[in-house]
C-alpha positions as CSV (number, residue, x, y, z in Angstrom):
1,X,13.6,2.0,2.2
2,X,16.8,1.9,4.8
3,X,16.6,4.8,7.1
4,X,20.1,5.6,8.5
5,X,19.3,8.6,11.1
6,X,17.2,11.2,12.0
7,X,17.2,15.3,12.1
8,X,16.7,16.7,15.6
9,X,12.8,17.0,16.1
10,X,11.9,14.7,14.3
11,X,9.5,11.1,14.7
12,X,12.5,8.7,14.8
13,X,10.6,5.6,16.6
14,X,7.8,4.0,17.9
15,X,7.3,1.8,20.8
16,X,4.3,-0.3,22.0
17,X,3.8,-0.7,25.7
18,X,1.9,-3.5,26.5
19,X,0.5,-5.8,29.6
20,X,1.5,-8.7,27.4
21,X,4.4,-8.4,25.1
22,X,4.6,-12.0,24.2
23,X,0.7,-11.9,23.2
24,X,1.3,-8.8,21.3
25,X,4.4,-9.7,19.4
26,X,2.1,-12.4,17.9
27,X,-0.5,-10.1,16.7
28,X,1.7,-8.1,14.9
29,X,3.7,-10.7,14.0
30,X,0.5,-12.2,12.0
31,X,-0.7,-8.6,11.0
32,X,2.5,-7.3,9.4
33,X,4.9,-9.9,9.6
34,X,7.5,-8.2,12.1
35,X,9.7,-10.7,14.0
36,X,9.8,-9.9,17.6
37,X,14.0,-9.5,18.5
38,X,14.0,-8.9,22.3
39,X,12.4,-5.2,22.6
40,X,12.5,-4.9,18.6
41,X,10.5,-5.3,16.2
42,X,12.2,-6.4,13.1
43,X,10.9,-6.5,9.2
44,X,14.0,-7.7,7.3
45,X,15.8,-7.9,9.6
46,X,15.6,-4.2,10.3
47,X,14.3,-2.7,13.2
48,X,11.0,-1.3,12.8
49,X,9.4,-0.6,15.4
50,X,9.8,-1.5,19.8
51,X,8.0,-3.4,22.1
52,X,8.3,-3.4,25.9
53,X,6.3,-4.2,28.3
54,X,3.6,-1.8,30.1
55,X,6.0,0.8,32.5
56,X,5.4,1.3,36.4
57,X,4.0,4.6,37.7
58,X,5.8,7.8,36.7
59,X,8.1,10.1,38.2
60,X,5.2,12.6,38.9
61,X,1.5,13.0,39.3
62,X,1.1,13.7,35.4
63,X,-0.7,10.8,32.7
64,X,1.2,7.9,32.3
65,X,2.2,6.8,28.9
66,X,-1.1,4.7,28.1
67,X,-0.6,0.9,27.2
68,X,0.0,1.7,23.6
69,X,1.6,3.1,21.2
70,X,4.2,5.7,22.4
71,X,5.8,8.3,19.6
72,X,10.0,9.1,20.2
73,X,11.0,12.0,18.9
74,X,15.0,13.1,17.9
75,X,17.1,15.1,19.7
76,X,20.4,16.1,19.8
77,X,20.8,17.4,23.4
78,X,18.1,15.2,25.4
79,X,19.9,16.7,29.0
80,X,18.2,20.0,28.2
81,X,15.0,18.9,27.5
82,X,13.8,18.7,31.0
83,X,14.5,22.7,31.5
84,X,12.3,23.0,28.1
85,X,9.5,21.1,28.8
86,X,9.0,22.2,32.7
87,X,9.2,26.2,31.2
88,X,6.7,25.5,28.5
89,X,3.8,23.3,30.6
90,X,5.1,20.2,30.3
91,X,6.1,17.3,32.8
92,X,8.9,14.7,32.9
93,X,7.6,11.5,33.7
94,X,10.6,9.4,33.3
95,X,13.8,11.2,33.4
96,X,16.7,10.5,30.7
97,X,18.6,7.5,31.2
98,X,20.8,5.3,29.1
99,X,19.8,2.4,27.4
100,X,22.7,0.8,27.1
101,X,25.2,2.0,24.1
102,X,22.4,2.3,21.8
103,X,21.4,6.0,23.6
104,X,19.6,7.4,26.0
105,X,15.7,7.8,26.2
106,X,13.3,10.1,28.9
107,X,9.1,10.7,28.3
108,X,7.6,13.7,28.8
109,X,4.3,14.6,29.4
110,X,3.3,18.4,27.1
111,X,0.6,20.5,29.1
112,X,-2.7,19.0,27.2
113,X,-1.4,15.3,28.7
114,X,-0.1,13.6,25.8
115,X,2.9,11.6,26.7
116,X,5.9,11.4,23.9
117,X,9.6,10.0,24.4
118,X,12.6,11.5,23.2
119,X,15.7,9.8,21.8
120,X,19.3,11.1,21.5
121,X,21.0,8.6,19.4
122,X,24.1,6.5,20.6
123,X,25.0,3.2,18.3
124,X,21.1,3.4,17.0
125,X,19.0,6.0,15.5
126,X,15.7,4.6,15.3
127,X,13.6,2.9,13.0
128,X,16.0,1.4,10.4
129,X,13.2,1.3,7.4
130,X,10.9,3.1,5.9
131,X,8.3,4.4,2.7
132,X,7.6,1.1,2.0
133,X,4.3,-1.5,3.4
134,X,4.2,-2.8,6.9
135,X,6.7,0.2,8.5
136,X,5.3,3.0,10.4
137,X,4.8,5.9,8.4
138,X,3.5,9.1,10.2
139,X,3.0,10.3,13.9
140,X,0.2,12.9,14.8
141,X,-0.9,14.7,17.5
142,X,-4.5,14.4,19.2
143,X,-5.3,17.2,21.5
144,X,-8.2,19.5,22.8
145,X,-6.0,22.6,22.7
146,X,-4.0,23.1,19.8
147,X,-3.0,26.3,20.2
148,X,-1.0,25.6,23.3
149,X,-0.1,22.4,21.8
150,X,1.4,24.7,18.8
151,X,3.2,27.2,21.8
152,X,4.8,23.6,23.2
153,X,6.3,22.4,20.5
154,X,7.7,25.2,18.8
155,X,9.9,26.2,22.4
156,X,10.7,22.6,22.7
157,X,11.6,21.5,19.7
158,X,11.1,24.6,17.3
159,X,7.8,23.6,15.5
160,X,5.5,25.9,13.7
161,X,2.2,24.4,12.8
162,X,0.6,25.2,9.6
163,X,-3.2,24.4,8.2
164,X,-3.0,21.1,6.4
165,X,-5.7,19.1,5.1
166,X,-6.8,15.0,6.1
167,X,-10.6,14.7,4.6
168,X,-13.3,17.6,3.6
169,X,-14.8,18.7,6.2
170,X,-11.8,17.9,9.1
171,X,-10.2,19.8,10.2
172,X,-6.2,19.3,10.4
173,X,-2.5,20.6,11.3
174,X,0.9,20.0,9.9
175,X,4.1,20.6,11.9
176,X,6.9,22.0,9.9
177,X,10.4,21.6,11.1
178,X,12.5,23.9,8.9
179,X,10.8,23.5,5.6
180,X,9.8,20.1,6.1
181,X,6.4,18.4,7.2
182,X,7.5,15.8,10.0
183,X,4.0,15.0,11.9
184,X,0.7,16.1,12.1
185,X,-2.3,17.6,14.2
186,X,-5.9,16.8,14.8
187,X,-8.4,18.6,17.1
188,X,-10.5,16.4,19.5
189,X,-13.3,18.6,19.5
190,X,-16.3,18.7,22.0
191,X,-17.9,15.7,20.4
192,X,-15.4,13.3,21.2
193,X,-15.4,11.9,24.8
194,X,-14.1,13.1,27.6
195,X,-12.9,9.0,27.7
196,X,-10.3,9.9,24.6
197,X,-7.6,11.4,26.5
198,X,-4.7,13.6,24.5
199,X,-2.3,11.3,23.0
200,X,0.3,11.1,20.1
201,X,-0.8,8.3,17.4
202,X,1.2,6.0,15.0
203,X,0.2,5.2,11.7
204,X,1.7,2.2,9.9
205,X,1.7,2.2,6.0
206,X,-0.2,-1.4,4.6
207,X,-0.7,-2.4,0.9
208,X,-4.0,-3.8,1.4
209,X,-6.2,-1.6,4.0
210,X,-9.3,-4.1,3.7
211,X,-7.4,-7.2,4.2
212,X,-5.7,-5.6,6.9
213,X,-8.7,-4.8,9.0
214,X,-10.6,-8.0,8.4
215,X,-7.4,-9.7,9.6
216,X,-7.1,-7.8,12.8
217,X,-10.5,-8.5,13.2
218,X,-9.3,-12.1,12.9
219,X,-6.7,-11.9,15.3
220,X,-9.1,-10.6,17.8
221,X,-8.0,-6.9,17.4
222,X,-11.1,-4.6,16.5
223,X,-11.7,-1.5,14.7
224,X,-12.0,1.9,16.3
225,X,-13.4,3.3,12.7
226,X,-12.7,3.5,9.2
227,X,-11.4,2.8,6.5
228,X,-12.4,6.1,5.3
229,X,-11.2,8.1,2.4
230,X,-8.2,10.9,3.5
231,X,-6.2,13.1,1.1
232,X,-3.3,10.5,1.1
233,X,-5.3,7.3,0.8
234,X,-7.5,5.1,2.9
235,X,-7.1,5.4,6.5
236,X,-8.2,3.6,9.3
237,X,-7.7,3.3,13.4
238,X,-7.8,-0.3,14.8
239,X,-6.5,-1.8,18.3
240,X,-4.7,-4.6,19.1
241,X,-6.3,-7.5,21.5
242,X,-4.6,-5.6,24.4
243,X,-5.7,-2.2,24.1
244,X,-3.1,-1.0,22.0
245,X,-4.5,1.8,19.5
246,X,-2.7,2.5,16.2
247,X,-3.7,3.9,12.7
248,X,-3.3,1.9,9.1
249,X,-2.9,4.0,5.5
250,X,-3.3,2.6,2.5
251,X,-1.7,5.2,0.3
252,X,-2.5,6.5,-3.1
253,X,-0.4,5.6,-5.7
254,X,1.9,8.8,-6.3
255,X,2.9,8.8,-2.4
256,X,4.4,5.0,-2.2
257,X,7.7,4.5,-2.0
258,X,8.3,8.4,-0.9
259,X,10.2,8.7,2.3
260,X,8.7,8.7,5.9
């Protein structure tokens, strides 16, 4: 499904940050058939996704964006921002900047750690598809406070967070932006490791979950856990030869095709 912009707030693109583009671009080349285009990743021809390679140090003493999977979200004002995140906890750890005519980018750090970037549109928007196999389909939240996570977000970007549900038995959040669900929200209680720091995750939609995980397994990825059975399908975490984390779904009938 062709995806021509994105409300402000709202999950607009994914990038993977990696010690070894050219190794990585293979792997998901091979996983989900995207064509590496410079810093893009292309299905159709459509960007779908970027890849760059691992960034220096930050600006500050805060977490650096981990070699990974890093979550953009919209705005239409990304010079104020800084102001917003420095009031409600948060760090800058690179400051905006242009990226040529396309827009201009910055990543922030929100005060449980978990670095996110923020995009205010120029010639591009973000990822150009959607709702469909082999695109990235939902962004959540992994943090050990998610009450102050739920304070952050609604200064910054005017979140409220309601009670949603993943599994039985897990606990999960929704964030609602207007009245729309645009990402989600999942504790990391005291039985996860200390190791598992707060991060933002990506999820990409896949027709075939199995077939995806023994092929990643193939590619000399591995898999964190899962497939297990979730409210909207079958999900699973793997992680690219390179350390790069990121989620699968293989959604139930009724929900394919919907938009991201």
């Amino acid at each position: 499904m062709r995806i021509r912009g994105y409300a402000d707030g709202v999950p607009c693109w994914a990038e993977l940050r990696t010690t070894d583009p050219a190794g990585a671009g293979e792997f998901y080349r091979e996983l989900f058939g995207w064509q590496v285009d410079g810093d893009v990743f292309r299905l159709g021809g459509l960007a779908v996704a970027g890849l760059v390679s691992a960034p220096a140090p930050p600006l500050v003493s805060a977490p650096a964006p981990p070699s990974g999977w890093l979550t953009y979200l919209a705005t239409d004002d990304l010079a104020a921002l800084p102001v917003r995140v420095a009031d409600g906890g948060g760090a800058v750890l690179y400051a905006p900047a242009d990226a040529g005519t396309r827009g201009r980018a910055a990543v922030f750090a929100d005060p449980g750690g978990a670095a996110f970037g923020a995009w205010q549109r120029g010639t591009f928007a973000g990822a150009q598809v959607g709702g469909e196999p082999n695109t990235v389909c939902w962004s959540e939240l992994a943090t050990r406070d998610e009450d102050a996570a739920t304070v952050f977000y609604g200064k910054v970007f005017g979140w409220s967070a309601q009670d949603g549900e993943m599994a039985p038995g897990r606990a999960y959040r929704e964030w609602i932006v207007g009245d729309r669900v645009v990402a989600g929200m999942i504790p990391l209680g005291p039985e996860v490791s200390a190791a598992i720091v707060p991060h933002w995750r990506t999820t990409v939609e896949v027709a075939d979950i199995a077939g995806t995980v023994r092929q990643c397994r193939e590619l000399g990825g591995r898999t964190a856990f899962g497939p297990i059975a979730v409210v909207v399908g079958r999900y699973a975490q793997l992680a690219d030869p390179y350390g790069g984390f990121f989620g699968v779904v293989e959604l139930i009938p009724e929900l394919r095709g919907l938009p991201s």
